[in-house]
PAVEXTOR-421807 format. One line per 8 residues: number of its first residue (from 1); their letters; for each residue x, y, z of C-alpha. Coordinates in nm, 3 decimals. Each point is the difference from the previous one (the first is absolute). Layout:
<nodes>
NUM	a	X Y Z | ...
</nodes>
This chain:
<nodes>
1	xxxxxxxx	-2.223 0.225 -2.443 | 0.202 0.265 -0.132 | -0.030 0.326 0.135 | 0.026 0.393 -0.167 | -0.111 0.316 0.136 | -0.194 0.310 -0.183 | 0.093 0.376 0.131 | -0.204 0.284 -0.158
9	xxxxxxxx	-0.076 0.309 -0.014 | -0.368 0.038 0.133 | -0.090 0.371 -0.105 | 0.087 -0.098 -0.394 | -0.310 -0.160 -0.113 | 0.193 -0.172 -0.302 | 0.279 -0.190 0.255 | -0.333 -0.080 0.235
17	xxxxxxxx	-0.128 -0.171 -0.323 | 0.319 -0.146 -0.065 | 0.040 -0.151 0.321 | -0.336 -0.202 0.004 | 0.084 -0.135 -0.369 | 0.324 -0.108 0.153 | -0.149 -0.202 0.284 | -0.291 -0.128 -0.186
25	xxxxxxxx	0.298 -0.119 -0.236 | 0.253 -0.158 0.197 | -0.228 -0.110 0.258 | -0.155 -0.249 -0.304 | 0.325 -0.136 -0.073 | 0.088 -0.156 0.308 | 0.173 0.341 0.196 | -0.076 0.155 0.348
33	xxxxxxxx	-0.026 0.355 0.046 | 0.051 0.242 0.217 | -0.154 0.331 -0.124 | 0.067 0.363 0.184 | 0.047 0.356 -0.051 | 0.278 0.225 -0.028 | -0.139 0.223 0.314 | 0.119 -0.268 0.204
41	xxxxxxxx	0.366 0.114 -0.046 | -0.064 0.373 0.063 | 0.143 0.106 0.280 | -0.255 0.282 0.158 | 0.017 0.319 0.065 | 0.139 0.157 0.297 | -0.161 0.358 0.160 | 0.117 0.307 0.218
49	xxxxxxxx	-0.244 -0.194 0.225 | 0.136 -0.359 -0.057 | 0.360 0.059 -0.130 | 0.057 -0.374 0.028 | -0.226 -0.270 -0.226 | 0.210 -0.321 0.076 | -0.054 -0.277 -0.176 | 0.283 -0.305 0.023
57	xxxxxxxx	0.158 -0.108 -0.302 | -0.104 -0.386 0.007 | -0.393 0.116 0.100 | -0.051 0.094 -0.324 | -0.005 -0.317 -0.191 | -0.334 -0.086 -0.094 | -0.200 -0.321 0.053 | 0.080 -0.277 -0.205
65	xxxxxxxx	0.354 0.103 -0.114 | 0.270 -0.172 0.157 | 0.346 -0.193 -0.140 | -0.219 -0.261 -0.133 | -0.095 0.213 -0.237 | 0.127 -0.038 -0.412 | -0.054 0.327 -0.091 | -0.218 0.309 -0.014
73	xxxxxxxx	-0.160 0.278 -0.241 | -0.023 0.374 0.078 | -0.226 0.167 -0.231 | 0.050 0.407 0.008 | 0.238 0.233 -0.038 | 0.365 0.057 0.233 | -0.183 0.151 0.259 | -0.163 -0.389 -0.028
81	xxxxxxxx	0.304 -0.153 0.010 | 0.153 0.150 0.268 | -0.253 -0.044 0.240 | -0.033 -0.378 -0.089 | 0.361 -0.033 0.047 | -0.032 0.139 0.323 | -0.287 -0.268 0.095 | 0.191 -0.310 -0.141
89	xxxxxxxx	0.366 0.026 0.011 | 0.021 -0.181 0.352 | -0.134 -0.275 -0.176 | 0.258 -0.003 -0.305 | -0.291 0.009 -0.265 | 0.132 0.064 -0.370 | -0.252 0.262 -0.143 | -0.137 0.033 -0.367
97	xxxxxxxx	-0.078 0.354 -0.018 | -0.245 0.128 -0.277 | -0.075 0.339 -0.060 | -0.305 0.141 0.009 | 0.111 0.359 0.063 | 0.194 0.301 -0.230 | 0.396 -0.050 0.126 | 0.043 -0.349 0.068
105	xxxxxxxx	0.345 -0.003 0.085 | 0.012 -0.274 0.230 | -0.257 -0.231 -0.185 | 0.104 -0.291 -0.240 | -0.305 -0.022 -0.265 | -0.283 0.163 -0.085 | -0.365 -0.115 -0.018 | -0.059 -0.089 -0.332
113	xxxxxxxx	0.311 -0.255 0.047 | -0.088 -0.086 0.316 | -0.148 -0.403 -0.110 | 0.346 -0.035 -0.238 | 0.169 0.121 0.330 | -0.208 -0.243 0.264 | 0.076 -0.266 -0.283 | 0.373 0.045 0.035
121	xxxxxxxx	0.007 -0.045 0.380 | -0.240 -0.194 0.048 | 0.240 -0.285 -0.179 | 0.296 0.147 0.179 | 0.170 0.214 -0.253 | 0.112 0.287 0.157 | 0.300 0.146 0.186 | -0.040 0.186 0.406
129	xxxxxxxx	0.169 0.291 0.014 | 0.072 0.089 0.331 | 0.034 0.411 0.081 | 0.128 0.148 0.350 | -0.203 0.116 0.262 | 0.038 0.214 0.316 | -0.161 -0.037 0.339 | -0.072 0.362 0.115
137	xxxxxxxx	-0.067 0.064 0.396 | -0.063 0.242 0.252 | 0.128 0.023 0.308 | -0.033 0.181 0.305 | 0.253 -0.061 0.280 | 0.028 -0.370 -0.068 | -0.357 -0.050 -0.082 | -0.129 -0.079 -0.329
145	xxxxxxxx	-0.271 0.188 -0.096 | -0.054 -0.058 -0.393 | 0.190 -0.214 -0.267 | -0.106 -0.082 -0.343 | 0.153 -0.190 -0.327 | 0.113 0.270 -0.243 | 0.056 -0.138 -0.382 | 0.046 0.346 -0.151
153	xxxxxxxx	0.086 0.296 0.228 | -0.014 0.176 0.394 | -0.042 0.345 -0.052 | 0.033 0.225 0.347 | -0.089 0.358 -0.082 | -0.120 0.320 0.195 | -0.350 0.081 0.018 | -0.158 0.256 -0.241
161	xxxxxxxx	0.044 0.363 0.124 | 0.282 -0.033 0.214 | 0.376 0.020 -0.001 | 0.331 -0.184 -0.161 | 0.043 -0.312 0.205 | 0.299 -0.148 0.093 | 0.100 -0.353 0.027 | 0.282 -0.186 0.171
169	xxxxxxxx	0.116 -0.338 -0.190 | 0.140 -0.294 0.096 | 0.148 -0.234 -0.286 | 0.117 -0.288 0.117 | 0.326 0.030 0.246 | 0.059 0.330 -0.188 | 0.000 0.340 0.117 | -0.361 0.191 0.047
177	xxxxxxxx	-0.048 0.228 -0.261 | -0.243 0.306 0.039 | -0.242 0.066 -0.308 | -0.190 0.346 0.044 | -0.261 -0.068 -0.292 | -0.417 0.041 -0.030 | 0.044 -0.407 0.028 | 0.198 -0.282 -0.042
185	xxxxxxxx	-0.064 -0.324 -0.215 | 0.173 -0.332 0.057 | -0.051 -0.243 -0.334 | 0.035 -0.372 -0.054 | 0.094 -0.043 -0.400 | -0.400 -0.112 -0.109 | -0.053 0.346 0.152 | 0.283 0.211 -0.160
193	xxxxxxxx	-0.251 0.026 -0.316 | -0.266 0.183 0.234 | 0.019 0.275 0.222 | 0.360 -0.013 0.095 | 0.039 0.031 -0.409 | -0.249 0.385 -0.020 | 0.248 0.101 0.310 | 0.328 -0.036 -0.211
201	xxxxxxxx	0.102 -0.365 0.077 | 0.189 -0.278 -0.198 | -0.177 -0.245 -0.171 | 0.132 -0.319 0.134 | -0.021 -0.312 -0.162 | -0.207 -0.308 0.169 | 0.236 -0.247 0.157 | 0.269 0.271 0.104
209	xxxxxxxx	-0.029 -0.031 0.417 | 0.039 0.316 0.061 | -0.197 0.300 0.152 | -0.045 0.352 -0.089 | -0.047 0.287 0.214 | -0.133 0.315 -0.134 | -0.073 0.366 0.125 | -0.313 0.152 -0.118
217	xxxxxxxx	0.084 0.348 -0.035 | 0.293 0.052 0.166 | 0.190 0.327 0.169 | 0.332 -0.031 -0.127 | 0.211 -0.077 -0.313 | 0.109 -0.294 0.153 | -0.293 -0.250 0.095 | -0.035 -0.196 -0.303
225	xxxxxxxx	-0.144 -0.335 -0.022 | 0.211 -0.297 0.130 | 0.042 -0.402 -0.098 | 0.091 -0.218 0.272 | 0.002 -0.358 0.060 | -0.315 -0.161 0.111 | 0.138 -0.231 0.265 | 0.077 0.352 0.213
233	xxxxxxxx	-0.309 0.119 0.232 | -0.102 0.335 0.001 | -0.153 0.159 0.322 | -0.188 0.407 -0.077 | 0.039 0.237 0.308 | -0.236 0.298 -0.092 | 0.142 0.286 0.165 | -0.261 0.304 -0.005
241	xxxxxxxx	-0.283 0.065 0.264 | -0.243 -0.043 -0.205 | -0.137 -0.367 -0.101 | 0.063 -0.152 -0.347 | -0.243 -0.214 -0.191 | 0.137 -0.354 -0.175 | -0.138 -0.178 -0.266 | 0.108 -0.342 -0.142
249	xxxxxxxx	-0.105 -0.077 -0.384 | -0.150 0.256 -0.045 | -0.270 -0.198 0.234 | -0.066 0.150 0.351 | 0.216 0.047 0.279 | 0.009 0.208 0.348 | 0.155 0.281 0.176 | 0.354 0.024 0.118
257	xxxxxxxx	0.038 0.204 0.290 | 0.333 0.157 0.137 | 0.071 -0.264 0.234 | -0.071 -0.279 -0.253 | 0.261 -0.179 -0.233 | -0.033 -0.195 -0.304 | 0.198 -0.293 -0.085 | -0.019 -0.184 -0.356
265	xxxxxxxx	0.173 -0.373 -0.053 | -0.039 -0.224 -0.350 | -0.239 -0.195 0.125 | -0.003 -0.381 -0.009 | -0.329 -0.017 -0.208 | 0.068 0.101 -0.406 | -0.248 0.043 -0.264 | -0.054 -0.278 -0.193
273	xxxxxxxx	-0.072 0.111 -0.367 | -0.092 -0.298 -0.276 | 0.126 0.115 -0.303 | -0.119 -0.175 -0.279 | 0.316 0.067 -0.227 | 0.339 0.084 0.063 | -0.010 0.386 0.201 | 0.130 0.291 -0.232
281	xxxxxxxx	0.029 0.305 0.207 | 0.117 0.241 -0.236 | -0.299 -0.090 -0.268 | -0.251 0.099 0.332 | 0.204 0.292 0.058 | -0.112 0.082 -0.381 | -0.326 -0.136 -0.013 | -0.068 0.225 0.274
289	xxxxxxxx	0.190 0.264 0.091 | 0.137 0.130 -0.329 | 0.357 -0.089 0.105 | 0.270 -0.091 -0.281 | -0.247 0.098 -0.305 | 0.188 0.084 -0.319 | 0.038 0.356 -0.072 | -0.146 0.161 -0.343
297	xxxxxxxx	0.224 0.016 -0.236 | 0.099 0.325 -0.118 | -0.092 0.100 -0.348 | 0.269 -0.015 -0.254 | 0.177 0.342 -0.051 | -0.056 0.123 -0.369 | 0.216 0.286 -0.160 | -0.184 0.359 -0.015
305	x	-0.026 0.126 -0.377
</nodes>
């Protein structure tokens, strides 16, 4: 029996709906399914009091969803999508994704297309689209102490109400660099639209494997953002007294303390997009951003009596 999995976003009544018409449907014609929420891939919140909320990579796939799986839906927006990749990328699970949210960014189809959509993959139409991602972790001495899959962004900044912090970088075999900035983001290309893009950052095309590394705010003239490739691994030394907070996708993350170090590789999990007609980046960038639109044409210039 063939077997497809169902990832939702459970505080949207209309993708709760949508989920149970999707079981109810595919279950009748002969599927399995494995039906969760996105929650499952958030990755908890650390405190002052619990700095650390530690939660293995491969311990967040959710029952049911395993290699054997064909494919699987995510219903919500890119907060959605992110989370389910995080929950299902050991597994190598293609994703439809179908917005239900205001952005959509990351998502393939909307609702109201959604049975043309299930229609075209369901008979095998469709293309994968695979897009980078980073394994962030935390370590202290040689322990590991957090790690999490990272599709769009780590961003390391200070907390609110104190001082410029300053970072020590390690690229690769390169020499450390020192960033004095209120924060530092490090982008994989899906993520060079997001945050990394409001802080002054490239827009990189998918399939490019490179990084980006980008000051937010920085002290000097000279700290601009920087592409580098992505098969280099990048290890954060926060050098302040003061602890730092780091967040990956814009998700959850924990503290970094002085002693602490951050290291970042391209992880050997990607994100498995089906794409359900040849990708066009630079019609999304449009459709979404406003990026490339035609200028108004000025009016013609007429001669003054």
């Amino acid at each position: 029996m063939p077997k497809v999995g169902i990832i939702y976003n459970d505080i949207k009544p209309i993708a709760c709906r949508m989920a149970e018409e999707l079981e109810d449907k595919l279950t009748a014609t002969g599927w399995e399914v494995c039906s969760t929420t996105g929650a499952g891939g958030i990755l908890g919140c650390s405190g002052p009091e619990g700095p650390i909320c530690h939660t293995p990579i491969e311990h967040l796939i959710p029952d049911g969803f395993d290699e054997t799986m064909d494919f699987a839906i995510v219903l919500g927006g890119d907060g959605t999508v992110l989370s389910a990749f995080r929950q299902i990328a050991p597994c190598h699970i293609p994703l439809l994704t179908v917005n239900t949210g205001h952005m959509g960014f990351l998502t393939e189809t909307y609702l109201n297309y959604l049975p043309q959509a299930l229609e075209l993959v369901l008979a095998g139409d469709y293309e994968v689209e695979e897009r980078v991602m980073l394994s962030v972790q935390v370590f202290r001495s040689d322990r590991l102490l957090w790690e999490a899959l990272c599709l769009n962004e780590m961003v390391m900044h200070r907390e609110p109400l104190t001082s410029m912090c300053h970072f020590e970088i390690e690229i690769g075999r390169h020499a450390p660099v020192d960033i004095a900035a209120d924060g530092i983001i490090v982008s994989t290309p899906t993520g060079s639209t997001a945050y990394s893009l409001s802080a002054g950052g490239p827009v990189i095309t998918p399939g490019v494997p490179v990084l980006q590394l980008v000051p937010i705010c920085p002290h000097s003239l000279a700290s601009r953002a920087l592409v580098f490739a992505d098969s280099e691994p990048v290890t954060i030394f926060p050098a302040n007294p003061n602890r730092l907070v780091m967040v990956v996708d814009g998700n959850a993350g924990c503290y970094i303390l002085p002693e602490d170090r951050v290291r970042m590789v391209r992880s050997q999990y990607s994100a498995r997009f089906i794409r359900l007609q040849q990708p066009e980046f630079f019609h999304l960038l449009r459709e979404k951003l406003g990026w490339g639109l035609p200028h108004i044409a000025k009016p013609t210039s007429v001669e003054l009596p």
